[in-house]
PDB file of N, CA, C and O in Angstrom:
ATOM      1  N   UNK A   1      31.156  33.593 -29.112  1.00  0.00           N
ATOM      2  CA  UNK A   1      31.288  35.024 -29.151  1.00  0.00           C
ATOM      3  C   UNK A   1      29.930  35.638 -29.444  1.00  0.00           C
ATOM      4  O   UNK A   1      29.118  34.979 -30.094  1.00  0.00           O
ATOM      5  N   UNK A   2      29.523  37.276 -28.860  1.00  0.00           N
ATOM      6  CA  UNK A   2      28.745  37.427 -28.817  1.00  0.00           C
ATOM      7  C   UNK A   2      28.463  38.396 -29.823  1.00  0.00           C
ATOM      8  O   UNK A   2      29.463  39.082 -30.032  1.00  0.00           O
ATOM      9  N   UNK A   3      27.075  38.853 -30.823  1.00  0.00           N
ATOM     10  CA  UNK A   3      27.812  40.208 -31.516  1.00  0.00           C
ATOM     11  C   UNK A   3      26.353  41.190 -31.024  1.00  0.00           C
ATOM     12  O   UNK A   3      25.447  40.594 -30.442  1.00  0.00           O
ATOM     13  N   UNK A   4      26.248  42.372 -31.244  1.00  0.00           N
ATOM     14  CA  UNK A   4      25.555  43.089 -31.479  1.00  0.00           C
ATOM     15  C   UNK A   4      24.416  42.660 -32.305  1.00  0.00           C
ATOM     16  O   UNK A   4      24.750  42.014 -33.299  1.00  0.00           O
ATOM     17  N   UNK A   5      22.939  42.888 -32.119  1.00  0.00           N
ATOM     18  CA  UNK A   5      21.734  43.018 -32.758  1.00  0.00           C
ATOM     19  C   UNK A   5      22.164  43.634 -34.068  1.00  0.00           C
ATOM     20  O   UNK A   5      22.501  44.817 -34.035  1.00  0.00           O
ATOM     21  N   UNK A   6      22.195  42.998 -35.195  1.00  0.00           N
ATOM     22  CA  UNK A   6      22.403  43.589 -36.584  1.00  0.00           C
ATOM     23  C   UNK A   6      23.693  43.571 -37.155  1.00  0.00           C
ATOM     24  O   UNK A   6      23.940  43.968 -38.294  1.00  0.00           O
ATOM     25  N   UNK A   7      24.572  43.078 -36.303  1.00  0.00           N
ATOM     26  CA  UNK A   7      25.935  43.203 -36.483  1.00  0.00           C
ATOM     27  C   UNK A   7      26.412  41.755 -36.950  1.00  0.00           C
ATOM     28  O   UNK A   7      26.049  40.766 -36.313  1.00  0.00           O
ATOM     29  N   UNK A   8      27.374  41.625 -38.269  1.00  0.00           N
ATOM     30  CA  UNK A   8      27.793  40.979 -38.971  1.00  0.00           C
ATOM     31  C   UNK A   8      29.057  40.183 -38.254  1.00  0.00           C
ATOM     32  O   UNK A   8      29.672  40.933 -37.496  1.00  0.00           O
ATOM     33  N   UNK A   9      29.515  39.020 -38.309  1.00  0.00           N
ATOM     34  CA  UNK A   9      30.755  38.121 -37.661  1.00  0.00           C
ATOM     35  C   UNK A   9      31.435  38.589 -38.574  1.00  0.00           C
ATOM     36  O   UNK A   9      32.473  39.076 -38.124  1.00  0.00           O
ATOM     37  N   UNK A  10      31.326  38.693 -39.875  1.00  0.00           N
ATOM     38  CA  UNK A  10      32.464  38.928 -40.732  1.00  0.00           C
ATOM     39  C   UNK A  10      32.841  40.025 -40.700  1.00  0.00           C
ATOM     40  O   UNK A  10      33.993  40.045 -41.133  1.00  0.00           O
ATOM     41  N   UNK A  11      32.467  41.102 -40.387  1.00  0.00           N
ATOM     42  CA  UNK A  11      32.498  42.364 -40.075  1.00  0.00           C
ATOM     43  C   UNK A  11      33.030  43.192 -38.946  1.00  0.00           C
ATOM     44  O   UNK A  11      33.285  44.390 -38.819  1.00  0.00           O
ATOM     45  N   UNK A  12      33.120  41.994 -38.063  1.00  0.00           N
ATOM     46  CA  UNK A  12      33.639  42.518 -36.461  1.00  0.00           C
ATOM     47  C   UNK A  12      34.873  42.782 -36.792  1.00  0.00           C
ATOM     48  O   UNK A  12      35.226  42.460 -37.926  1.00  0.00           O
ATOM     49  N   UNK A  13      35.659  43.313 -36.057  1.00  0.00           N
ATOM     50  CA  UNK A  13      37.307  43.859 -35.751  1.00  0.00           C
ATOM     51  C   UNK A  13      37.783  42.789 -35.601  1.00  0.00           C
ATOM     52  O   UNK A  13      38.658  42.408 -36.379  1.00  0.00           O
ATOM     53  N   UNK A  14      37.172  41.679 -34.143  1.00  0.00           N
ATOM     54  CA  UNK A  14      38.305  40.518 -34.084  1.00  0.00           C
ATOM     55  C   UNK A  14      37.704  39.045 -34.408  1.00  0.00           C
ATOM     56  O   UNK A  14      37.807  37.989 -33.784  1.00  0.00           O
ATOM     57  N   UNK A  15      36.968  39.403 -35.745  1.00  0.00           N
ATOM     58  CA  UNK A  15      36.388  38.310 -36.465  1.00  0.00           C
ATOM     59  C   UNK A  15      38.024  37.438 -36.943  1.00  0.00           C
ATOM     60  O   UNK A  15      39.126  37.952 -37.137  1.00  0.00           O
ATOM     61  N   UNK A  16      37.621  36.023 -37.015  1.00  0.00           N
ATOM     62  CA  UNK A  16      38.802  35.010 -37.259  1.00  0.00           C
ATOM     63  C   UNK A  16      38.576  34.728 -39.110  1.00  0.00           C
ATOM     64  O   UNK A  16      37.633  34.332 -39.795  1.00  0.00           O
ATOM     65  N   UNK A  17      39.835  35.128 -39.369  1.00  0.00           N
ATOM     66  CA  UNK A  17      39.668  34.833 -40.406  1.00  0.00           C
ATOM     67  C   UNK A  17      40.435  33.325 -41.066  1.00  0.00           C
ATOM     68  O   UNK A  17      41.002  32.462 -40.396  1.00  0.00           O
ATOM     69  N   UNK A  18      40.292  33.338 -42.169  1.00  0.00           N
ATOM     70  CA  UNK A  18      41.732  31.905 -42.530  1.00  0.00           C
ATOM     71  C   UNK A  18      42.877  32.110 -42.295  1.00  0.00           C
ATOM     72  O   UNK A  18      43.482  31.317 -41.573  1.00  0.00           O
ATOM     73  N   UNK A  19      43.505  33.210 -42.822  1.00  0.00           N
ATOM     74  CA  UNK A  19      45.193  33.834 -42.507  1.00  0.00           C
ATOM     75  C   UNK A  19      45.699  33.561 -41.524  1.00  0.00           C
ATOM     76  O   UNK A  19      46.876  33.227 -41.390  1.00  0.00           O
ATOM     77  N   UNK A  20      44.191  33.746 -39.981  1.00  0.00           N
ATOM     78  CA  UNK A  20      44.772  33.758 -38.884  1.00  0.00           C
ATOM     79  C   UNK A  20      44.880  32.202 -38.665  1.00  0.00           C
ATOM     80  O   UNK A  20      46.007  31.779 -38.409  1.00  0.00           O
ATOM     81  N   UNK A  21      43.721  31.193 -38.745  1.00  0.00           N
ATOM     82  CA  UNK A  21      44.106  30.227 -38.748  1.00  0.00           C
ATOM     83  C   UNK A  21      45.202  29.287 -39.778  1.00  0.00           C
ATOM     84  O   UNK A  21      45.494  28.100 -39.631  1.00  0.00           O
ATOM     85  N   UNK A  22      45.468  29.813 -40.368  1.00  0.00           N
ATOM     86  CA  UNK A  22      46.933  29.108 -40.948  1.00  0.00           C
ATOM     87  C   UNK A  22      48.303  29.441 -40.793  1.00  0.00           C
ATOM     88  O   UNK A  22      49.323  28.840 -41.130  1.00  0.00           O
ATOM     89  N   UNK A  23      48.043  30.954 -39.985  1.00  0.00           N
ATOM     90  CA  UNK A  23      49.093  31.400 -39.312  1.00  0.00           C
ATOM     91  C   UNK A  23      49.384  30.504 -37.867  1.00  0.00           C
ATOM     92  O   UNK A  23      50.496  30.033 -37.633  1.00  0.00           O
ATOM     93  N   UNK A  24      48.361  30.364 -37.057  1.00  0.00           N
ATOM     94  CA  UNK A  24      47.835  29.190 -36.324  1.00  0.00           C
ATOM     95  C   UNK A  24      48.619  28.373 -36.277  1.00  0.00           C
ATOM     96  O   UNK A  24      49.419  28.174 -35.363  1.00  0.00           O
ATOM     97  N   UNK A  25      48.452  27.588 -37.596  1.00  0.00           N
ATOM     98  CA  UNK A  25      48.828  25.896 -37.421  1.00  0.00           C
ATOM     99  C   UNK A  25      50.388  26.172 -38.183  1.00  0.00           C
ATOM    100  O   UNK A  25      51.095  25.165 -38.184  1.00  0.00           O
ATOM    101  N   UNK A  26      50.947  27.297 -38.768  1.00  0.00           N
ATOM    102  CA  UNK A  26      51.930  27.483 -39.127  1.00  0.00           C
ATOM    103  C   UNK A  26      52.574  27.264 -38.023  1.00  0.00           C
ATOM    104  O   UNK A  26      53.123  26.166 -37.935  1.00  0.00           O
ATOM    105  N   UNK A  27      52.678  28.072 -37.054  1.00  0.00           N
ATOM    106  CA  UNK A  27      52.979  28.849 -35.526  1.00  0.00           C
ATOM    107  C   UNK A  27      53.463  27.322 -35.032  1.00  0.00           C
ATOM    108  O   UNK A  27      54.622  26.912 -34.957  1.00  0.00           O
ATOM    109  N   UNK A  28      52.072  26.519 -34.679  1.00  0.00           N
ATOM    110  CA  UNK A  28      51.945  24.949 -34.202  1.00  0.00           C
ATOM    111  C   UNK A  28      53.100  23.989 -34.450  1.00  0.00           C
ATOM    112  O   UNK A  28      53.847  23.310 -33.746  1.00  0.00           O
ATOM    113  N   UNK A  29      52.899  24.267 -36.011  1.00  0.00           N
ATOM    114  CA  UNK A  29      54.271  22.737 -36.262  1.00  0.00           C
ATOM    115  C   UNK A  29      55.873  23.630 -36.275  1.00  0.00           C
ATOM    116  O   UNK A  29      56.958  23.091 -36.059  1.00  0.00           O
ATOM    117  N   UNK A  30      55.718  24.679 -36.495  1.00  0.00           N
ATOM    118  CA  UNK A  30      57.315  25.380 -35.757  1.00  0.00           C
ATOM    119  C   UNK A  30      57.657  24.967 -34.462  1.00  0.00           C
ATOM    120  O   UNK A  30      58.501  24.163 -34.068  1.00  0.00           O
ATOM    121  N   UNK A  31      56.700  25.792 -33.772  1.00  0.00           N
ATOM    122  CA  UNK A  31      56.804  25.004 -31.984  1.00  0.00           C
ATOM    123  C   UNK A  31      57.508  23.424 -31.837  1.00  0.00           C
ATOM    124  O   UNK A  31      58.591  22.948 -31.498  1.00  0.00           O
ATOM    125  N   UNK A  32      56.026  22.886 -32.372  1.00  0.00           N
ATOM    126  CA  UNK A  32      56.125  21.385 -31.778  1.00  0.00           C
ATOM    127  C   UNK A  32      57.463  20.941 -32.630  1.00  0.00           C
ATOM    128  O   UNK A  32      58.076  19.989 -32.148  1.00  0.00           O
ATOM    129  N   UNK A  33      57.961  21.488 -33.780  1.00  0.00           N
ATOM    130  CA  UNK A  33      59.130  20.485 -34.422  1.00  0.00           C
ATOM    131  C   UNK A  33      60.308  20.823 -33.187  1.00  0.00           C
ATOM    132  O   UNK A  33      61.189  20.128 -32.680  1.00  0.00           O
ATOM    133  N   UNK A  34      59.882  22.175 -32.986  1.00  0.00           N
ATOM    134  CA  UNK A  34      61.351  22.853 -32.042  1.00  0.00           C
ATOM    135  C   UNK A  34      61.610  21.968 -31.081  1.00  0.00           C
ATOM    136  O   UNK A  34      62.699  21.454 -30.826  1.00  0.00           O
ATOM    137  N   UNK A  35      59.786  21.669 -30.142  1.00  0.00           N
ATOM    138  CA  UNK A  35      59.876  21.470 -29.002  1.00  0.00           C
ATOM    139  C   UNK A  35      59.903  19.237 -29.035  1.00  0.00           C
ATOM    140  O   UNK A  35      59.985  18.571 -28.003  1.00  0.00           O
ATOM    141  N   UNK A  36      59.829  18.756 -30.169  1.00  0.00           N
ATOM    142  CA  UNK A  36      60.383  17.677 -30.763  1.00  0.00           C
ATOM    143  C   UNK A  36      61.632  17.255 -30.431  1.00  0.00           C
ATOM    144  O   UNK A  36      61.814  16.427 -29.538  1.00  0.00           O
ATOM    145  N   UNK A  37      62.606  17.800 -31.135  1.00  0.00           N
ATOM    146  CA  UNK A  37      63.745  18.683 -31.026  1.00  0.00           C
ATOM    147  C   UNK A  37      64.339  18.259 -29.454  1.00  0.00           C
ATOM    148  O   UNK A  37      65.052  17.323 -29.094  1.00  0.00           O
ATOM    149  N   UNK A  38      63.826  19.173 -28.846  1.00  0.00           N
ATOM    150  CA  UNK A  38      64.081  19.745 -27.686  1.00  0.00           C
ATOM    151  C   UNK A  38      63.981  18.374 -26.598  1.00  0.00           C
ATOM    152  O   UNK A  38      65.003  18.075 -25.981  1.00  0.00           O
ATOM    153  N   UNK A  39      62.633  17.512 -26.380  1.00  0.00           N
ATOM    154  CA  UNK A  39      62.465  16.783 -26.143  1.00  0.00           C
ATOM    155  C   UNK A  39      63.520  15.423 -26.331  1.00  0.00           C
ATOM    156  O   UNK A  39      64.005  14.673 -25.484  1.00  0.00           O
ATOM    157  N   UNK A  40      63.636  15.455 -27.708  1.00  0.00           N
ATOM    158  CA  UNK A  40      64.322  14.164 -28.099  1.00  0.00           C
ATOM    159  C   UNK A  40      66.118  14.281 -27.334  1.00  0.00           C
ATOM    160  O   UNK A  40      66.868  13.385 -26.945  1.00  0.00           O
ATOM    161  N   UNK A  41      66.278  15.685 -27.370  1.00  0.00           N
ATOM    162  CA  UNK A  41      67.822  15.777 -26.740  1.00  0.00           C
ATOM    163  C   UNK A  41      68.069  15.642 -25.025  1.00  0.00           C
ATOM    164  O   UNK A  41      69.028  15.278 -24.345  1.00  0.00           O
ATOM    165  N   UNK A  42      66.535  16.183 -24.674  1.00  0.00           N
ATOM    166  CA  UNK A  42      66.085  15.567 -23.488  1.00  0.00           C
ATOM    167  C   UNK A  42      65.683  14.352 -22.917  1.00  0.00           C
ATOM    168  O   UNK A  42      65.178  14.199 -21.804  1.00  0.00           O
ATOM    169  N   UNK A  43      65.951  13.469 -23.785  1.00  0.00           N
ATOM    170  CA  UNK A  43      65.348  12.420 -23.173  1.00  0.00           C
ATOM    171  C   UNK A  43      63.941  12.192 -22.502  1.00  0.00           C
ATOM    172  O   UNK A  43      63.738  11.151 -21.876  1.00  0.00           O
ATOM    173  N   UNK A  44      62.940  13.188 -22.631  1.00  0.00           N
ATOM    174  CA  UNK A  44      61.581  13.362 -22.374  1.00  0.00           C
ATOM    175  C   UNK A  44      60.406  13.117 -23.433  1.00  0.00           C
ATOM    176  O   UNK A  44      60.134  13.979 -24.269  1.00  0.00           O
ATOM    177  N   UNK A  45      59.928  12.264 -23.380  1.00  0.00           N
ATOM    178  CA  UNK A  45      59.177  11.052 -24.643  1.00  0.00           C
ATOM    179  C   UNK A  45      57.987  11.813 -24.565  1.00  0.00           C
ATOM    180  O   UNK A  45      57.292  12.137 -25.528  1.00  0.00           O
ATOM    181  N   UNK A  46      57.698  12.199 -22.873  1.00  0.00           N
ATOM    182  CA  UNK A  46      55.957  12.411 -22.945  1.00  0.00           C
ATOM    183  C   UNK A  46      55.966  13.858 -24.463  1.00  0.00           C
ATOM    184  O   UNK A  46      55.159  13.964 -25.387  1.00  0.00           O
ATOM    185  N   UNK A  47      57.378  14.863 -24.105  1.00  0.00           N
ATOM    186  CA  UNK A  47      57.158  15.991 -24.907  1.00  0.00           C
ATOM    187  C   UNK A  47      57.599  15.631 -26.450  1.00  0.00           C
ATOM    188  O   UNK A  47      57.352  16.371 -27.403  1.00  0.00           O
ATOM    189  N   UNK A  48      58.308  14.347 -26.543  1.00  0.00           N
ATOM    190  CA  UNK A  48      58.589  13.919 -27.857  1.00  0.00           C
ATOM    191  C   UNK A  48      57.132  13.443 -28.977  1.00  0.00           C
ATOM    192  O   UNK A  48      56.909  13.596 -30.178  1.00  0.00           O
ATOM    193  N   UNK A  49      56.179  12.654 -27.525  1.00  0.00           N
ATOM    194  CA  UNK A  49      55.009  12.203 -28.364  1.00  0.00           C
ATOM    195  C   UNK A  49      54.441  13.391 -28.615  1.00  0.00           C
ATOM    196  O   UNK A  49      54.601  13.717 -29.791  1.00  0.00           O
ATOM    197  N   UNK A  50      53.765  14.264 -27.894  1.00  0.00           N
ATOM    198  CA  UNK A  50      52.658  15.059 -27.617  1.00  0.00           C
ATOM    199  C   UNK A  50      53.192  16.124 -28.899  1.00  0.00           C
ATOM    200  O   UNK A  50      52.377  16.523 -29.731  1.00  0.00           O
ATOM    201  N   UNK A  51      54.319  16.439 -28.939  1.00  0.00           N
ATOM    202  CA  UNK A  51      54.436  17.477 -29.892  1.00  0.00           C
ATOM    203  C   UNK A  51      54.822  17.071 -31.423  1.00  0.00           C
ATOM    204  O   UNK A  51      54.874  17.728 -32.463  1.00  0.00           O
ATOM    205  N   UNK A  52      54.971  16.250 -31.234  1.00  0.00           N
ATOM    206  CA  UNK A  52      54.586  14.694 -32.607  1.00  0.00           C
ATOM    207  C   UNK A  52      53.289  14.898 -33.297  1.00  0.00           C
ATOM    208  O   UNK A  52      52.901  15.169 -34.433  1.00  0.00           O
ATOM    209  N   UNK A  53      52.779  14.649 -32.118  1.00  0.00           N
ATOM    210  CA  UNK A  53      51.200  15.101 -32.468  1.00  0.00           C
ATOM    211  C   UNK A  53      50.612  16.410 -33.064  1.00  0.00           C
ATOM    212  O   UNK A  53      50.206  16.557 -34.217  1.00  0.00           O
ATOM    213  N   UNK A  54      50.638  17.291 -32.115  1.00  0.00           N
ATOM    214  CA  UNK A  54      50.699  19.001 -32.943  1.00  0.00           C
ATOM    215  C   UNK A  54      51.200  18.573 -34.393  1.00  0.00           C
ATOM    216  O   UNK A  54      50.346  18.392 -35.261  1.00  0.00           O
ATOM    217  N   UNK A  55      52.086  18.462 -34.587  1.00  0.00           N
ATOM    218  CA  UNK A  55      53.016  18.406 -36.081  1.00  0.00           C
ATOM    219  C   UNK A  55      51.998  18.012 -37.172  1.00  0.00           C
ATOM    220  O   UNK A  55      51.551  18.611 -38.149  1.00  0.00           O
ATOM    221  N   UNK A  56      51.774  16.656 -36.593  1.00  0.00           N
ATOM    222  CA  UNK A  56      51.376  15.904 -37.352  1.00  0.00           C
ATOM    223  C   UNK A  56      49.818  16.241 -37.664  1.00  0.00           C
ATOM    224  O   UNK A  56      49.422  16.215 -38.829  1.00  0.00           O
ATOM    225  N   UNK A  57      48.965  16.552 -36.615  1.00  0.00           N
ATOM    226  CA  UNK A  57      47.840  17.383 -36.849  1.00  0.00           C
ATOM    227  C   UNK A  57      48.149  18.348 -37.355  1.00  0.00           C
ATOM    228  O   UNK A  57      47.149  18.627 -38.016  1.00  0.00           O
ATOM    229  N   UNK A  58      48.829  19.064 -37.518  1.00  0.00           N
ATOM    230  CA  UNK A  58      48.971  20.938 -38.185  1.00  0.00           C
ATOM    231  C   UNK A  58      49.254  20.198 -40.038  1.00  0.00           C
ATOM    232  O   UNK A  58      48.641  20.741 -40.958  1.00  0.00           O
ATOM    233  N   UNK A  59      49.787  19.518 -40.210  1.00  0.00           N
ATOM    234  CA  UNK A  59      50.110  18.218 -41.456  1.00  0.00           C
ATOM    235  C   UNK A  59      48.992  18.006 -41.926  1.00  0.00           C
ATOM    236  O   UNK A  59      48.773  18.232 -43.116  1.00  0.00           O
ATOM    237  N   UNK A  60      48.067  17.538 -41.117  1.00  0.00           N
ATOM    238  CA  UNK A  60      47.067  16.829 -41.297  1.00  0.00           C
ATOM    239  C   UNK A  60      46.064  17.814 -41.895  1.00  0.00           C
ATOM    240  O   UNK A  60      45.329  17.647 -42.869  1.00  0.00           O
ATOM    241  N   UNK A  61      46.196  18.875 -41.101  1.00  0.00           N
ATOM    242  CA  UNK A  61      44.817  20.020 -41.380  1.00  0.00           C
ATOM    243  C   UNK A  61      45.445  20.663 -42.682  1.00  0.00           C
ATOM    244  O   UNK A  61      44.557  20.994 -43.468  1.00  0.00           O
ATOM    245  N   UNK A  62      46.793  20.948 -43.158  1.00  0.00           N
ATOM    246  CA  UNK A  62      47.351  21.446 -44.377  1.00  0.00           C
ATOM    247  C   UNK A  62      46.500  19.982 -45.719  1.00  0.00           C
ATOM    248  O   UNK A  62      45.574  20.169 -46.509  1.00  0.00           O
ATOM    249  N   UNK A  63      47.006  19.153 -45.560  1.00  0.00           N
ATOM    250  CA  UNK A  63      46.763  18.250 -46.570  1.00  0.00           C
ATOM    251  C   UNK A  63      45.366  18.266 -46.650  1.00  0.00           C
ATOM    252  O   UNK A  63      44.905  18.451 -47.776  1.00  0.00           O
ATOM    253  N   UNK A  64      44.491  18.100 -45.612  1.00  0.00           N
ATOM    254  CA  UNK A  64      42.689  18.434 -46.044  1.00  0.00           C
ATOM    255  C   UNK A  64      42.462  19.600 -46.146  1.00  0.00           C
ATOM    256  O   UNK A  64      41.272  19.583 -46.461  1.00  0.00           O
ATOM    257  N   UNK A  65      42.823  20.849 -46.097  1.00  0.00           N
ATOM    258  CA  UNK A  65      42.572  22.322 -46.576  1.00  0.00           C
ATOM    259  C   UNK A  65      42.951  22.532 -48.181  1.00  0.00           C
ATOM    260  O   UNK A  65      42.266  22.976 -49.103  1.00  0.00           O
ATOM    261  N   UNK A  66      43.911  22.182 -48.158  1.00  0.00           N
ATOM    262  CA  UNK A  66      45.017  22.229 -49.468  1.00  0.00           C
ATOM    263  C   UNK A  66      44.659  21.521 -50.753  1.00  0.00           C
ATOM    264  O   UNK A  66      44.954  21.885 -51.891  1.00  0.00           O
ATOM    265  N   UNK A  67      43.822  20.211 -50.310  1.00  0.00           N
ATOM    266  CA  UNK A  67      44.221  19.212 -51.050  1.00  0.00           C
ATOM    267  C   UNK A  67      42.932  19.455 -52.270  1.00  0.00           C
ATOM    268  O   UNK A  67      41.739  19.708 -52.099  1.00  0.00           O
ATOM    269  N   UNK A  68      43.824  19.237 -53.695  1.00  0.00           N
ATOM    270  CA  UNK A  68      43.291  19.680 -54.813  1.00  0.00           C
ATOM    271  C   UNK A  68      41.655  18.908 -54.639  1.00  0.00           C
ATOM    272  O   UNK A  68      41.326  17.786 -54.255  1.00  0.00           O
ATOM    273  N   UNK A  69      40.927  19.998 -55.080  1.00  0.00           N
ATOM    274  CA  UNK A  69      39.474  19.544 -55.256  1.00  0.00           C
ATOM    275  C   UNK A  69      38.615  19.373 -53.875  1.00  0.00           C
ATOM    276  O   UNK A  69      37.476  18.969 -53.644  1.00  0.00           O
ATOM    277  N   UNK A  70      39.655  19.851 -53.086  1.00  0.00           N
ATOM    278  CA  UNK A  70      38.824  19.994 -52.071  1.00  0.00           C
ATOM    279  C   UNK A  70      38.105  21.555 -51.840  1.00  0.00           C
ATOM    280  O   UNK A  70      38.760  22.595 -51.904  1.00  0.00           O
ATOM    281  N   UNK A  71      36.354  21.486 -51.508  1.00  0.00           N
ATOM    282  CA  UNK A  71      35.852  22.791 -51.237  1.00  0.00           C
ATOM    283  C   UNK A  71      35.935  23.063 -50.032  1.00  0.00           C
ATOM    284  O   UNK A  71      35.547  24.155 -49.617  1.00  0.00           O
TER     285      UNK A  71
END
């Protein structure tokens, strides 16, 4: 992204903040559990793994964000 000569990232309108990314990976493992879910009643593995994955990455990024003593 590009900003203006003098102009601050933190400061922009559609600067990314954390909220948005944990709203993000919130969003992520809803989906993928749904689409888990969805998959497994389907009999469709490729969407059983792949959204396994999401989950488990959105998991993954909670426990290293979260995790006490971490900066």
């Amino acid at each position: 992204m590009r900003y203006r000569i003098g102009e601050s990232p933190e400061l922009s309108t559609y600067g990314s903040t954390g909220d948005f990314v944990t709203f993000t990976v919130v969003l992520g493992i809803l989906i993928g559990a749904a689409l888990v879910w969805i998959g497994w009643r389907g009999r469709q593995w490729w969407l059983v793994s792949w959204n396994a994955g999401l989950v488990l990455a959105g998991l993954a990024w909670f426990a290293w964000t979260f995790w006490p003593g971490h900066a």
